[in-house]
Backbone as CSV, one residue per row, in Angstrom:
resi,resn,N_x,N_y,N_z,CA_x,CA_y,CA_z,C_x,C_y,C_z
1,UNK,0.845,-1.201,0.000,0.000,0.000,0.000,0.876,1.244,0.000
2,UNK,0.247,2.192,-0.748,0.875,3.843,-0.827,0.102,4.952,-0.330
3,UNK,-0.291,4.783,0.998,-1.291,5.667,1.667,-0.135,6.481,2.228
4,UNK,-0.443,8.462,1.347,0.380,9.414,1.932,-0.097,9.507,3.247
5,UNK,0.148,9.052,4.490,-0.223,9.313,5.563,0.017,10.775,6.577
6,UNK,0.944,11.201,6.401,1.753,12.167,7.060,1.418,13.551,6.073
7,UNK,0.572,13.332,5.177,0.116,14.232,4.303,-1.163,14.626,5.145
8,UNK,-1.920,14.041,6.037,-3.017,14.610,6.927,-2.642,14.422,7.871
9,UNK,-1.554,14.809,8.511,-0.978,15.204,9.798,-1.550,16.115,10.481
10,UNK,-1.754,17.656,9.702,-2.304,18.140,9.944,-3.677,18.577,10.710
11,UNK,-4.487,17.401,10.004,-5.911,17.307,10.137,-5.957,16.335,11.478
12,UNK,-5.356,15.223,11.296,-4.753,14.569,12.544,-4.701,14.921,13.530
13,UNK,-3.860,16.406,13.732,-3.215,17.141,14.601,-4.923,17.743,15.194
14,UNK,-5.248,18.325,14.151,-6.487,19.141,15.094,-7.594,18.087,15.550
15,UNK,-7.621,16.645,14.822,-8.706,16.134,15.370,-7.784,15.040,17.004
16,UNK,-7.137,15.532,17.547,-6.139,14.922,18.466,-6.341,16.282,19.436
17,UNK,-5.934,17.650,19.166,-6.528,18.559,19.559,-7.646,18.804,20.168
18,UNK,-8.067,18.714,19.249,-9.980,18.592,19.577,-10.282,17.393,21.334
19,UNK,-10.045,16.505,20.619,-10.228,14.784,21.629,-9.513,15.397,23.228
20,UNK,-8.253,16.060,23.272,-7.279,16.260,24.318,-7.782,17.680,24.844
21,UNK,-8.461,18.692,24.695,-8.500,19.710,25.194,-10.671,19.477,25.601
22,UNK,-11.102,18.836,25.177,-12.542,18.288,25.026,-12.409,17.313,26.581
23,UNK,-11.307,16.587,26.408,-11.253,15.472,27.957,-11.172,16.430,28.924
24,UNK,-9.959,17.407,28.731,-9.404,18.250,30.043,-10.334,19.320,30.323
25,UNK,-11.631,19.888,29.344,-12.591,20.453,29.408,-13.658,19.501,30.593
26,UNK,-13.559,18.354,30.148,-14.853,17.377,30.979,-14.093,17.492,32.127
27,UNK,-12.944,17.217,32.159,-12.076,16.768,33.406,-12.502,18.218,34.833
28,UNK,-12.343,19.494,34.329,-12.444,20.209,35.022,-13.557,20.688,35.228
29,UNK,-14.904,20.367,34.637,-16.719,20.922,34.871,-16.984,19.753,35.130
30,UNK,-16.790,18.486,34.246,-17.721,17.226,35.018,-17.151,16.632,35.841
31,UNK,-15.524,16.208,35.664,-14.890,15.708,36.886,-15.186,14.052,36.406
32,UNK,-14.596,12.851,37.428,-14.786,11.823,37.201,-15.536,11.093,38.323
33,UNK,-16.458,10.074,38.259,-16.848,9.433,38.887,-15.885,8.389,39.906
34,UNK,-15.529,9.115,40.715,-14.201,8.273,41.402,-15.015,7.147,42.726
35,UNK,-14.060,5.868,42.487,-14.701,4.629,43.226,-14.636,4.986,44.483
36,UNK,-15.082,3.742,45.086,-15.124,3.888,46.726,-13.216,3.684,47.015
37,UNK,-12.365,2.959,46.322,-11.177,2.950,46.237,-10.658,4.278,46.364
38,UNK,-10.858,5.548,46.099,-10.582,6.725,46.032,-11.470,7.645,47.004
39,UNK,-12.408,7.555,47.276,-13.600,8.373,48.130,-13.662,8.278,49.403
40,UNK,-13.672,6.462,49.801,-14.002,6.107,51.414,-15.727,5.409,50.911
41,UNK,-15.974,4.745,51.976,-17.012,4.327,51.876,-17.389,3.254,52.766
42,UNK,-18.453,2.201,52.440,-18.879,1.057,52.880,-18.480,-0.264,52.150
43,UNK,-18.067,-1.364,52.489,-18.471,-2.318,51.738,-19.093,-3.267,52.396
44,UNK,-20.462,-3.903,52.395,-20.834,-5.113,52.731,-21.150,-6.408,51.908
45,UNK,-21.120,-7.885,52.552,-21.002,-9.277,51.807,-21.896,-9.507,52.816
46,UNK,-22.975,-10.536,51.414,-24.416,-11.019,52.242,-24.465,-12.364,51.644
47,UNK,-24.611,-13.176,52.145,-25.394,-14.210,51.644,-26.455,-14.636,51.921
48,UNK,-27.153,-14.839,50.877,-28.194,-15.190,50.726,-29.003,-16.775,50.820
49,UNK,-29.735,-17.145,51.708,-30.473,-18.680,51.410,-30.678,-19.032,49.909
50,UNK,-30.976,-18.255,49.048,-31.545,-18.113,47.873,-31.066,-16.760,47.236
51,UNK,-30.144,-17.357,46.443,-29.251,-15.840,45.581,-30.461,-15.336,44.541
52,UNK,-30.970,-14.144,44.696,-31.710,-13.332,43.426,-30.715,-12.986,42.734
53,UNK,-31.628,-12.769,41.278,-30.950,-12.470,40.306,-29.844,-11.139,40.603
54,UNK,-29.316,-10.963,39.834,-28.224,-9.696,40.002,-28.823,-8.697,39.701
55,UNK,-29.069,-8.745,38.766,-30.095,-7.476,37.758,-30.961,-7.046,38.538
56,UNK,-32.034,-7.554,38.543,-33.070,-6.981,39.647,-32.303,-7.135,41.200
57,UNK,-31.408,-7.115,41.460,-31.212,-6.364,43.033,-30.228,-5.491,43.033
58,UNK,-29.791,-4.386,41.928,-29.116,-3.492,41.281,-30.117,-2.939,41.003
59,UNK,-31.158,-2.702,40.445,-32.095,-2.284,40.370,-32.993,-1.641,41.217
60,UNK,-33.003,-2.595,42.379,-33.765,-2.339,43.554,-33.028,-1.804,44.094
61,UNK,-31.481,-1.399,44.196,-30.497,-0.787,45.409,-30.443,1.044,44.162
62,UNK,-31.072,0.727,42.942,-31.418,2.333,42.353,-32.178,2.579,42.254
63,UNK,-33.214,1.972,42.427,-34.591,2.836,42.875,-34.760,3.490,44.508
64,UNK,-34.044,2.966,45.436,-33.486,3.232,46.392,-32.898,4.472,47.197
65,UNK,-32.244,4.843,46.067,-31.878,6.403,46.135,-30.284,5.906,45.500
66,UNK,-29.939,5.031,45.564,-28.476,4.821,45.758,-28.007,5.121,44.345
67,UNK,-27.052,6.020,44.204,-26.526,6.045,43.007,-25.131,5.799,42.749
68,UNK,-23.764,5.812,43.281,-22.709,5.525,43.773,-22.210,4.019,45.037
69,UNK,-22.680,3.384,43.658,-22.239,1.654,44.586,-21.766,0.366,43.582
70,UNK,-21.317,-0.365,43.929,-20.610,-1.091,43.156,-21.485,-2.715,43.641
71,UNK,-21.961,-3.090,43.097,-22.706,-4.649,43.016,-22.234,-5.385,42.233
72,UNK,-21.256,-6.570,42.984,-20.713,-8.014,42.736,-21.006,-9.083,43.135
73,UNK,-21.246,-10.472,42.406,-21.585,-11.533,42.262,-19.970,-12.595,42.842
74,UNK,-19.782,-13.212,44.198,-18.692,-14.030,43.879,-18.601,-15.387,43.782
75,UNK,-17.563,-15.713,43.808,-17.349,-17.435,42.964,-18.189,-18.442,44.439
76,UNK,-18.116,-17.747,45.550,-18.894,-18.737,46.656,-20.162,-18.103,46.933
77,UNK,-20.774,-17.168,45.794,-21.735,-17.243,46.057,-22.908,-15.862,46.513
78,UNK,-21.361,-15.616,47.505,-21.965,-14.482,48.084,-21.848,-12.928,47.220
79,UNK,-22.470,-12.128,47.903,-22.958,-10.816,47.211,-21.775,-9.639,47.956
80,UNK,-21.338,-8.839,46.882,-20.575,-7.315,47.551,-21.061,-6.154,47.031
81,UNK,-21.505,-5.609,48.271,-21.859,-3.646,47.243,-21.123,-2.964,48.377
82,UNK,-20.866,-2.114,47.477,-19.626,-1.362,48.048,-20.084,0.687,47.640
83,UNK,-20.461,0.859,48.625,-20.953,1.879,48.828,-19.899,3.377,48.923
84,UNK,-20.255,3.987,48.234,-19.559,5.518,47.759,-19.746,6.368,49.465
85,UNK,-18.481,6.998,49.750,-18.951,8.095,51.061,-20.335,8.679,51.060
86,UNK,-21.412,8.807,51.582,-22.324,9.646,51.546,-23.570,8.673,51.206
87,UNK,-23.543,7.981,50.698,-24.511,6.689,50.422,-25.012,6.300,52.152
88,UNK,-26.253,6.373,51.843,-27.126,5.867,52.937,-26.964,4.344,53.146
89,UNK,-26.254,3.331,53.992,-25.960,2.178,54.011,-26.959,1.346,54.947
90,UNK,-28.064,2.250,55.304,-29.405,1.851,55.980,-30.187,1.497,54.774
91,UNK,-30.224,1.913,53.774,-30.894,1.812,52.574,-30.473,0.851,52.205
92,UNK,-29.305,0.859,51.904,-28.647,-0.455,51.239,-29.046,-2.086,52.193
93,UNK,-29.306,-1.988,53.608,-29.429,-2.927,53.952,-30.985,-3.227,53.719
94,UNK,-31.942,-2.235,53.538,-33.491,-2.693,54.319,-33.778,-3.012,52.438
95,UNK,-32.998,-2.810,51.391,-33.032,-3.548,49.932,-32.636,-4.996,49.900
96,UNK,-31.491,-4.838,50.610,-31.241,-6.834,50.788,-32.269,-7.684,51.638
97,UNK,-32.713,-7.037,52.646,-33.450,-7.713,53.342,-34.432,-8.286,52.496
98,UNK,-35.040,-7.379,51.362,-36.535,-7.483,50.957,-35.852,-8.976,49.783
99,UNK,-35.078,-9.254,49.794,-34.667,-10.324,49.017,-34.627,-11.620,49.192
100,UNK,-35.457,-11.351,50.912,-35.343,-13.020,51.489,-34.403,-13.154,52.364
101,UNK,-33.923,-14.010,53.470,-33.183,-14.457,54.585,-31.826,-14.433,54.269
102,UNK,-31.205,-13.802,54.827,-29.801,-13.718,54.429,-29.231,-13.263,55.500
103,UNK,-27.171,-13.733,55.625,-26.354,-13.332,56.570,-25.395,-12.462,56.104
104,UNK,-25.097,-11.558,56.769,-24.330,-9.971,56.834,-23.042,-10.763,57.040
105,UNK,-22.253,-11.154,56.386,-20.663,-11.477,56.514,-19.823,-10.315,57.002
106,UNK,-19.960,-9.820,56.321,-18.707,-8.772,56.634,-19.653,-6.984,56.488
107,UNK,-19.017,-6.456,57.070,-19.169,-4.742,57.127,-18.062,-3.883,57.587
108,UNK,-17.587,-3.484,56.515,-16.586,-2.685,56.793,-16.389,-1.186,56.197
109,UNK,-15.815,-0.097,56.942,-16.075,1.057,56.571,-14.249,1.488,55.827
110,UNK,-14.135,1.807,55.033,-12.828,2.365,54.295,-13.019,4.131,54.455
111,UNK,-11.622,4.215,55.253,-11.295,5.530,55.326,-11.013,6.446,54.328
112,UNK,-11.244,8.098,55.159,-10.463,8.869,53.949,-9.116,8.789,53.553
113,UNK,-8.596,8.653,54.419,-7.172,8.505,54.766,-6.809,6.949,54.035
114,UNK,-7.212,6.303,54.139,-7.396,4.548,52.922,-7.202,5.523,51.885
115,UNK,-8.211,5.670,51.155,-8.861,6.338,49.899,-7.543,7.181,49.536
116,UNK,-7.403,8.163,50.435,-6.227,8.920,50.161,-4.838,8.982,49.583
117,UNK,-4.130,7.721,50.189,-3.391,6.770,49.946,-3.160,6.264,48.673
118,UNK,-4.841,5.165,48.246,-4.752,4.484,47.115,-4.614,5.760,45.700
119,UNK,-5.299,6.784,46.439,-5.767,7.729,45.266,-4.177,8.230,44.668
120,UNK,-2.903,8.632,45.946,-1.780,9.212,45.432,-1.044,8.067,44.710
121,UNK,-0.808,6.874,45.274,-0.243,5.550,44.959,-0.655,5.605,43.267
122,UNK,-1.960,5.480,43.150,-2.352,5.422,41.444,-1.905,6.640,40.392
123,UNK,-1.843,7.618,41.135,-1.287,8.949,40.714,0.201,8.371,40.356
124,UNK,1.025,7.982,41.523,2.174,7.486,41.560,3.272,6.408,40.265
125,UNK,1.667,5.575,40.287,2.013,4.840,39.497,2.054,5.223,37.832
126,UNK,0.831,6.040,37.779,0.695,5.922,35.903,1.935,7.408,36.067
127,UNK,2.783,8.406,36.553,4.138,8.926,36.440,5.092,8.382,36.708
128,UNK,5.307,7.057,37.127,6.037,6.376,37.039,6.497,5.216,35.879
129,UNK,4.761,4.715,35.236,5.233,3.846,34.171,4.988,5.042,32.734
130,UNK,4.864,6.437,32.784,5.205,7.315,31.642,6.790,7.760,31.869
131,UNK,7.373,7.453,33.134,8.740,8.249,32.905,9.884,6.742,32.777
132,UNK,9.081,5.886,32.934,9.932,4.780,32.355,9.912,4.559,30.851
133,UNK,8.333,4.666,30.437,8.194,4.208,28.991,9.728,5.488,28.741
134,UNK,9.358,6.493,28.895,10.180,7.766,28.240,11.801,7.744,27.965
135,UNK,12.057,7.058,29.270,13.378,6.268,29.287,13.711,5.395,28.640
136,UNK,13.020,4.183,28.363,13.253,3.538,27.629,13.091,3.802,26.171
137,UNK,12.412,4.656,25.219,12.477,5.161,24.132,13.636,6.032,24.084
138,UNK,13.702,6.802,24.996,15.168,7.875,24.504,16.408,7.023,24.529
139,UNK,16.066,5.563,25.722,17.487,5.591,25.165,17.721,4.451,23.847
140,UNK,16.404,3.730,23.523,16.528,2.605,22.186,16.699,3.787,21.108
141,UNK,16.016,5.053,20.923,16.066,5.867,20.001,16.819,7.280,20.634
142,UNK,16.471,8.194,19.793,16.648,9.749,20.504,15.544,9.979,21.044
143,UNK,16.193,11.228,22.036,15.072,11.903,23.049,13.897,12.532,21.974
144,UNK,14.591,12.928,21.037,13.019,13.321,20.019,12.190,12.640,20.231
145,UNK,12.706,10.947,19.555,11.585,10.118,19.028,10.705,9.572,20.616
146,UNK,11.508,9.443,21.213,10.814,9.684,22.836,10.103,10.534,23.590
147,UNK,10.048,11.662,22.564,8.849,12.699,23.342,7.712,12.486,22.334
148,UNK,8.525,12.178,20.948,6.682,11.480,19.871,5.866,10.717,20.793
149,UNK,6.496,9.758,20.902,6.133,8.102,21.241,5.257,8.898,23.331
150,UNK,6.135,9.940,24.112,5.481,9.894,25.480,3.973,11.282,24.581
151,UNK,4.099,11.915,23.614,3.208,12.529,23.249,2.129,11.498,23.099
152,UNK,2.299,10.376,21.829,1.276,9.953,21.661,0.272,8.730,22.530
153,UNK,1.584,8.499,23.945,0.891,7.757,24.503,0.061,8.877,25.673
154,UNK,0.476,9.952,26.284,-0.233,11.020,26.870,-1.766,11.553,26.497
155,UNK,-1.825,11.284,25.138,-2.708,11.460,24.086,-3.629,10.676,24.474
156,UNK,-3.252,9.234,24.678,-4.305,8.582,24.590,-5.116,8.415,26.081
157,UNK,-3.818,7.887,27.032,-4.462,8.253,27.949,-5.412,9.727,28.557
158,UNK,-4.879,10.733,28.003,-5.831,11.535,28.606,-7.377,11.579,27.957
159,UNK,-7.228,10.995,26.652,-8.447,10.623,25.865,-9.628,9.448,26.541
160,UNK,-9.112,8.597,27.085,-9.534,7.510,28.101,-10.346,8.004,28.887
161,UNK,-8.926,9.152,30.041,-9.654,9.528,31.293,-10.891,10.522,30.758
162,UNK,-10.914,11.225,29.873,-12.139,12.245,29.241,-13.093,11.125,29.170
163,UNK,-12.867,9.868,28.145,-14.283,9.277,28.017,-14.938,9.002,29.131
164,UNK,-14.008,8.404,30.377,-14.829,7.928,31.591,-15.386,9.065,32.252
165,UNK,-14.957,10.412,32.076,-15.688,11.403,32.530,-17.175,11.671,31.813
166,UNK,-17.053,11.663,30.272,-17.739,11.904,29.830,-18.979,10.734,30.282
167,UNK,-18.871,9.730,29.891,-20.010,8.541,30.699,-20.252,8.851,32.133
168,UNK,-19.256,9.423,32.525,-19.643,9.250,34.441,-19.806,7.863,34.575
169,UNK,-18.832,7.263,34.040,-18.290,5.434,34.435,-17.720,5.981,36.102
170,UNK,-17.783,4.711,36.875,-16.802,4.735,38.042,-15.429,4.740,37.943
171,UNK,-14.336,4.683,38.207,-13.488,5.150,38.023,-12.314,4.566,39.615
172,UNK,-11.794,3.479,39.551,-11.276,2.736,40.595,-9.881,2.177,40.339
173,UNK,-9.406,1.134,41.008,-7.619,0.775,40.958,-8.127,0.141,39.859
174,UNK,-9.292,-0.959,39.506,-9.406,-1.704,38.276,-9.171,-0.812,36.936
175,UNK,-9.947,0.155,36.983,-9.696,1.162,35.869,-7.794,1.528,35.836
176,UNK,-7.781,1.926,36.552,-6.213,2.302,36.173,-5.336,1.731,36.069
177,UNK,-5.489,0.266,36.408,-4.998,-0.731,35.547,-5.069,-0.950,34.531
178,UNK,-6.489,-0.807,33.921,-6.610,-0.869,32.736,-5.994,0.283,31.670
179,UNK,-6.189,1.325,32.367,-5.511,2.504,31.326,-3.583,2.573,31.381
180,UNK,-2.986,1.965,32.441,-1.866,1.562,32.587,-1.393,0.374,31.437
181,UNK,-2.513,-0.418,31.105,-2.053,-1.385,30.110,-2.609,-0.891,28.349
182,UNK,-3.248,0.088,28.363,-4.190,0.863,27.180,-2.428,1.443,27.160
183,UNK,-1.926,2.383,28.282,-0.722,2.823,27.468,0.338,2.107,27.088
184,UNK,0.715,0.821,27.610,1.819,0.025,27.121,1.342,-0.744,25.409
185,UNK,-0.216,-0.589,25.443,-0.012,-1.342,24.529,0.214,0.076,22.859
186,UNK,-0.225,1.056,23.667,0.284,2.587,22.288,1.576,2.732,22.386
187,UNK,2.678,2.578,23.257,3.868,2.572,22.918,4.394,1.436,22.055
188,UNK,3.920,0.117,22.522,4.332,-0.963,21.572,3.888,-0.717,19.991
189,UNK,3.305,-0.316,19.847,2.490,-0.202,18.508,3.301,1.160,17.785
190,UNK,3.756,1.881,18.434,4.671,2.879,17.970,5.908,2.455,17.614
191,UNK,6.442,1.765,18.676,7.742,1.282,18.819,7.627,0.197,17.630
192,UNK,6.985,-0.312,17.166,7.033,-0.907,16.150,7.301,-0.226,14.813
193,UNK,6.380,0.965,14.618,6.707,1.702,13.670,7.693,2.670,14.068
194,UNK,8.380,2.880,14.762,9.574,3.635,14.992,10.899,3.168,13.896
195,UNK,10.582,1.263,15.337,11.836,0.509,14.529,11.880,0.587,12.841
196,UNK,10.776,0.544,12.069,10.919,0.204,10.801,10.929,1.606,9.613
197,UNK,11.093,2.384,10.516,11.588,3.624,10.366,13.091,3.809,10.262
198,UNK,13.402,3.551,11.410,14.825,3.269,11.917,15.585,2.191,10.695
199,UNK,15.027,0.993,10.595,15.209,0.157,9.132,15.730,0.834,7.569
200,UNK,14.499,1.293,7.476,14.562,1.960,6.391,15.574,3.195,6.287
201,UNK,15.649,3.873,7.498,16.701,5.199,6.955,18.190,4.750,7.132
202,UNK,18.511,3.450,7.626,19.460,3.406,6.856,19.987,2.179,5.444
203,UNK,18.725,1.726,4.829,18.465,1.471,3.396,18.429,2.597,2.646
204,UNK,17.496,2.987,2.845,17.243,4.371,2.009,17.619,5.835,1.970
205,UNK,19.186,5.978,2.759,19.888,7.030,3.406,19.277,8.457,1.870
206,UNK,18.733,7.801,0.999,18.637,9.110,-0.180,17.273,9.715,-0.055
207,UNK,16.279,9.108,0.305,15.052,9.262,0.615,14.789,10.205,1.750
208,UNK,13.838,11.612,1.754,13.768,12.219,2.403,13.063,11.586,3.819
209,UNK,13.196,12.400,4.884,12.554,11.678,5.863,10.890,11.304,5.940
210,UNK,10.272,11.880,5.091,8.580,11.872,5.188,8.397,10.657,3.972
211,UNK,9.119,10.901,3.543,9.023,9.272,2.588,9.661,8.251,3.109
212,UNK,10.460,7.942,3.875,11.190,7.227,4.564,9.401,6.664,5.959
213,UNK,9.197,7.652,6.468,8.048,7.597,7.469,6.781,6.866,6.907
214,UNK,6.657,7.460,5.347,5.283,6.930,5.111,5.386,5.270,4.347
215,UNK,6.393,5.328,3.611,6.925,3.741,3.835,6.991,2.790,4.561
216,UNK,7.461,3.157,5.693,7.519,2.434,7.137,5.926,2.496,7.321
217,UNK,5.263,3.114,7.613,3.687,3.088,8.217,2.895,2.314,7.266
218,UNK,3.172,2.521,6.090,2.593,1.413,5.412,2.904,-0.540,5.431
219,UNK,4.482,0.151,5.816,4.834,-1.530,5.320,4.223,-2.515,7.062
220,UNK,3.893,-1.878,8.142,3.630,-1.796,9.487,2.077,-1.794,9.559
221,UNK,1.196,-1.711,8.238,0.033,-1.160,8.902,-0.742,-2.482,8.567
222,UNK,-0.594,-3.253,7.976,-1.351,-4.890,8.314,-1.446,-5.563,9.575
223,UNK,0.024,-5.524,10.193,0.374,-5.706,11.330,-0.656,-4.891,12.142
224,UNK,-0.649,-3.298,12.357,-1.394,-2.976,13.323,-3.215,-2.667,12.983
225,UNK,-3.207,-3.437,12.067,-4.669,-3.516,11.526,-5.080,-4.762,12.380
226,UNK,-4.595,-5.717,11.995,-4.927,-7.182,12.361,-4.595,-7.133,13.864
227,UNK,-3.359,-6.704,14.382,-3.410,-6.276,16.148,-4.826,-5.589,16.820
228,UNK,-4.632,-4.310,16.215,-5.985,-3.298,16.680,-7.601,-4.126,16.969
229,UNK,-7.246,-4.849,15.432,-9.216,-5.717,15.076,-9.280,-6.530,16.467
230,UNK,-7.910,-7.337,16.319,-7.733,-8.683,17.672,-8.236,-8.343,18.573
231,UNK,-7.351,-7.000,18.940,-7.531,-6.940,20.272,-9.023,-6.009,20.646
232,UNK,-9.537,-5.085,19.651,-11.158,-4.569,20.322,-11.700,-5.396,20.058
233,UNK,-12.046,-6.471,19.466,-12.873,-7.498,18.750,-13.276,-8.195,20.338
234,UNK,-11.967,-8.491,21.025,-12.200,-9.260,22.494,-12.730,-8.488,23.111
235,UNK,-12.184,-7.082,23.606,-12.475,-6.120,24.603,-13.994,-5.863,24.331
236,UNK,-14.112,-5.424,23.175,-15.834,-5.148,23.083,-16.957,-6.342,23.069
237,UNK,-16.633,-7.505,22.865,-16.961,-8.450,23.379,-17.247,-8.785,24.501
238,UNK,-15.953,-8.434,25.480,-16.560,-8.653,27.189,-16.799,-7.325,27.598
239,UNK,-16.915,-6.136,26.745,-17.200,-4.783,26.934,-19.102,-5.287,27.143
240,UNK,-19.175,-6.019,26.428,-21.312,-6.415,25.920,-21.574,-7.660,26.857
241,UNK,-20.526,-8.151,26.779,-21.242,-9.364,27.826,-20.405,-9.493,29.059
242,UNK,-19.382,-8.857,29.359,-18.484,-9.244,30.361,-19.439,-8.671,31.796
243,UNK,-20.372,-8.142,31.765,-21.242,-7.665,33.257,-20.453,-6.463,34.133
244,UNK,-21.454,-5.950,34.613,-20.982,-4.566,35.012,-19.719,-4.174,35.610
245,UNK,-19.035,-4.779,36.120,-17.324,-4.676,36.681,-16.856,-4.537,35.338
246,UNK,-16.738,-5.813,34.816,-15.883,-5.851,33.231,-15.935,-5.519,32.623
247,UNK,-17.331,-4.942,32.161,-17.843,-4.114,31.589,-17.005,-2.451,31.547
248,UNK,-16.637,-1.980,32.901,-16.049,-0.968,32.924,-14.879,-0.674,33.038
249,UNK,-14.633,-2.385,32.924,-12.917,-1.917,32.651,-12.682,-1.952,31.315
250,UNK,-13.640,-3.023,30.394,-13.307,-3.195,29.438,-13.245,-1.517,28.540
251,UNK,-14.177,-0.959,28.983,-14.939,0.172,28.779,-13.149,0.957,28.363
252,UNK,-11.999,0.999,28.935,-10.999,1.505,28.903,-10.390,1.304,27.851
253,UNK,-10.318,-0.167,27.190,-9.864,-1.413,26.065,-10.287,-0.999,24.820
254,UNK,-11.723,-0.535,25.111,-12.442,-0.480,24.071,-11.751,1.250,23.337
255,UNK,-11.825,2.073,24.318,-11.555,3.390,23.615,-10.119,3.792,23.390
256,UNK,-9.121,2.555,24.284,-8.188,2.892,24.052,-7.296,2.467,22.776
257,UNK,-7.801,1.535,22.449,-7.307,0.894,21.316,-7.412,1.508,20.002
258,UNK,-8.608,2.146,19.775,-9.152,2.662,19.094,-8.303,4.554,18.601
259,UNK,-7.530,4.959,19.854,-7.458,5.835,20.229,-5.687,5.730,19.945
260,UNK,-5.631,4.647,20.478,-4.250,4.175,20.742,-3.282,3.996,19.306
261,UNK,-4.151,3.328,18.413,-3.959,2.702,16.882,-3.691,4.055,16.255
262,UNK,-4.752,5.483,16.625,-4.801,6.686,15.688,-3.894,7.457,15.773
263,UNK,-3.219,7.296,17.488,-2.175,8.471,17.877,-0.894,7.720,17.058
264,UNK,-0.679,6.149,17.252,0.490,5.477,16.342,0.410,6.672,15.601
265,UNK,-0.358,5.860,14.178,-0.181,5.872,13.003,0.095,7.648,12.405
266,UNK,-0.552,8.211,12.909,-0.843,9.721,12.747,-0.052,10.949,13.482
267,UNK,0.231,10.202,14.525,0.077,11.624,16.120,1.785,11.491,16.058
268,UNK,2.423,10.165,16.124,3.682,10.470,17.076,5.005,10.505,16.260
269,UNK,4.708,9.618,14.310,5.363,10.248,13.542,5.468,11.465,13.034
270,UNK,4.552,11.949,13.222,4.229,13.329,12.746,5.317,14.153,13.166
271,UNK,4.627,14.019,14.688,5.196,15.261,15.503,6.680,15.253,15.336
272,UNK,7.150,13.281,15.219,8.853,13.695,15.459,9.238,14.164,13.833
273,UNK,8.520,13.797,12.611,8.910,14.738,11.347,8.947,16.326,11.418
274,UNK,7.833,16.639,12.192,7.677,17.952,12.126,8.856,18.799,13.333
275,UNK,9.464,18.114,14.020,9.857,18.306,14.874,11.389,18.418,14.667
276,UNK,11.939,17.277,13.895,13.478,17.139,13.360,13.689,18.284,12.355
277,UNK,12.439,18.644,11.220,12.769,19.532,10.316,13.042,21.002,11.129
278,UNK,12.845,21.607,12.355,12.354,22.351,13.178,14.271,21.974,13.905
279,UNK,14.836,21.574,14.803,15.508,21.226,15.413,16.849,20.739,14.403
280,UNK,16.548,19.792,13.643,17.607,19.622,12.617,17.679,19.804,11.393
281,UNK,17.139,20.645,11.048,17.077,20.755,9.536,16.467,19.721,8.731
282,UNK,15.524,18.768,9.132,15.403,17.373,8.224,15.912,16.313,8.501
283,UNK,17.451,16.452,9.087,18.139,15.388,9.024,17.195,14.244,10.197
284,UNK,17.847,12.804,9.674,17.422,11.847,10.264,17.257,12.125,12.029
285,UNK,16.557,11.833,12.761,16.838,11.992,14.395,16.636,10.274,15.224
286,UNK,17.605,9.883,14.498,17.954,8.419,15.404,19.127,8.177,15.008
287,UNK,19.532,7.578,16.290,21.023,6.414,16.247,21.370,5.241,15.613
288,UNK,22.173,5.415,14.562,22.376,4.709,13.898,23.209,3.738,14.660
289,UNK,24.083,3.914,15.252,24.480,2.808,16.181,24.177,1.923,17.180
290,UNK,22.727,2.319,17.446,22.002,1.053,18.699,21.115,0.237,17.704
291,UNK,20.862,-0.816,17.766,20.589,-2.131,17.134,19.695,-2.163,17.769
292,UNK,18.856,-2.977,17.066,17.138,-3.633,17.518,17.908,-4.780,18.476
């Protein structure tokens, strides 16, 4: 294939624009639906003589008043809702009751100071695995091609955290796991087209660099066609049937991939073409001496 790609960079650029200043817009008026993992709260485990359906007792805990709670099904049986700070947990009990005879296992209250904790720790973590990815690109490539590659994975994640704002999804350690692995998998997918970038310029030392780029993205883009399909094909799959937990993590899988595939192909060659002509005159901006 001969798709000028880097010829709508441009357009790229503003619809990446658009997506990244649209999240940090939601981020600061709507804010995110943050879990009981982050807030404080309740969690109680009931079992039941006779387990009701899931559906209808999610149902019955929102007609309730309850709007901030988390309802799980586990492998022995028993039931967990896990209640947001401020949630009436008198409510939550006189709904289980109406479900038939059942025992209160556990009740436990999670602090602010808990919450607090997990909330910096997760903070902690996704600046910790962006200043590693960053490291590790500057030093397989140049620091250029390492601020493409931390651009276009920044990109995506902040595109993520906007969608879950925008839904008012919950928003917990499960989630940021998930968007922790949404960004490893946009660096890999870069780093792929980096390397064959890297390939080509020194085959084709006569070839300007934007032909050198759009070569590489083509000869790379079966590969991340057939990757991309694989992998939302599953995610949106247990995105529809995986049930309300999985559902919202998948919920991360689903937009990130999608998101993840566009910043590759579009977002992070770009920037380092547009960026070397700017800084070096054109010339190539990788090491010819470090080896795959």
């Amino acid at each position: 294939m001969k798709i000028d790609f880097l010829r709508y960079r441009f357009f790229a650029y503003g619809m990446s624009l658009i997506l990244v200043l649209g999240s940090i817009f939601l981020l600061f008026t709507k804010g995110l639906n943050l879990g009981l993992d982050f807030t404080g709260g309740t969690v109680l485990e009931v079992k039941f003589d006779k387990n009701p359906p899931i559906g209808k007792l999610r149902e019955a805990l929102k007609d309730a008043g309850l709007e901030s709670f988390l309802l799980q099904e586990t492998q022995d049986g028993t039931f967990i809702v896990k209640l947001r700070e401020g949630e009436k947990v008198s409510e939550a009990e006189k709904v289980l009751g109406k479900f038939g005879k059942h025992t209160l296992l556990r009740k436990e209250k999670i602090g602010s100071v808990i919450s607090g904790e997990l909330k910096e720790k997760a903070i902690l973590a996704v600046l910790t695995a962006l200043v590693g990815i960053l490291i590790y690109i500057a030093f397989r490539f140049k620091p250029l091609w390492g601020a493409g590659a931390i651009l276009a994975l920044v990109h995506d994640v902040v595109v993520v955290i906007g969608a879950y704002s925008l839904t008012f999804r919950e928003v917990n350690l499960e989630v940021v796991s998930a968007i922790l692995v949404v960004a490893g998998y946009s660096v890999a997918d870069t780093v792929v087209i980096f390397d064959r970038i890297r390939e080509n310029l020194k085959i084709r030392k006569n070839l300007p660099l934007k032909e050198v780029m759009n070569l590489s993205i083509n000869q790379t883009l079966s590969r991340t066609i057939m990757t991309s399909l694989t992998t939302f094909a599953t995610s949106f799959t247990l995105f529809i049937l995986g049930g309300y937990a999985l559902s919202n993590i998948m919920f991360a899988f689903v937009v990130g991939v999608v998101v993840g595939t566009f910043s590759s192909v579009f977002v992070a060659s770009a920037f380092v073409l547009d960026l070397s002509g700017r800084f070096s005159g054109g010339a190539p901006a990788v090491q010819e001496s470090q080896e795959v």
